[in-house]
N, C-alpha and C positions, 0 to 999 in steps of 0.2 A: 146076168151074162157071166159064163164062166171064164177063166181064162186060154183061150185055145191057140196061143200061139201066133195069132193073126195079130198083125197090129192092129190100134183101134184108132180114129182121129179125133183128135183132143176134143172137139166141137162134140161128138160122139158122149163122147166119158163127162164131157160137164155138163151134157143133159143124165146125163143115164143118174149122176152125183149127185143133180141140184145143186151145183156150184158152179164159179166162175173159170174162164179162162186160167184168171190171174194165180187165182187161189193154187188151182193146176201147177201154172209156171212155177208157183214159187215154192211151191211141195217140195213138185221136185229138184229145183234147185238146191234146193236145203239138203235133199238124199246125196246132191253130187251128178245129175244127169243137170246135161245141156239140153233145153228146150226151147224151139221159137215158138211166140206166141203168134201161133196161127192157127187161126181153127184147123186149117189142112193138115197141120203138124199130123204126123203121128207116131202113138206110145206103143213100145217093146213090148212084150208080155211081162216082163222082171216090172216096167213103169205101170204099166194097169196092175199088176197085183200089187204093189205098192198104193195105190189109189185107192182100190179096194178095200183093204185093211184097214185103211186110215178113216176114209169115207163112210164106208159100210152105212151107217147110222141116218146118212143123210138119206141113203138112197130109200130105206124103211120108212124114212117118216114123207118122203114125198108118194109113194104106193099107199102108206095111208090116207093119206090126204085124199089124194084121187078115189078109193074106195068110198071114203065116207062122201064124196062130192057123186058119186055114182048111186050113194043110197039113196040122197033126198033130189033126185031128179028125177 
């Protein structure tokens, strides 16, 4: 997903991540934004490319996973 401006809601971005809620909250608390932890919440575009950046990696190794899981079935 790129980032297009649109907000995204949290519940959203910690599947897209392969992370949790909290992990979420506590990112970005660390950056300086205020977040409720609620799935319905949702993240600015400045908060998802922040997630992005940091994330990235997780989000590769769960597309992997699912591809090799797609081979042997």
């Amino acid at each position: 997903m790129t980032v297009t401006g649109r907000p995204v809601r949290l519940s959203k971005a910690a599947r897209e991540f392969n992370i949790s809620l909290d992990t979420i909250v506590e990112f970005l608390s660390e950056k300086g934004f205020t977040v409720v932890r609620n799935p319905n919440s949702k993240l600015d575009s400045e908060m998802y490319g922040l997630l992005a950046n940091e994330f990235q990696e997780e989000k590769h190794v769960k597309e992997a996973a699912k591809q090799m899981g797609l081979e042997y079935v």
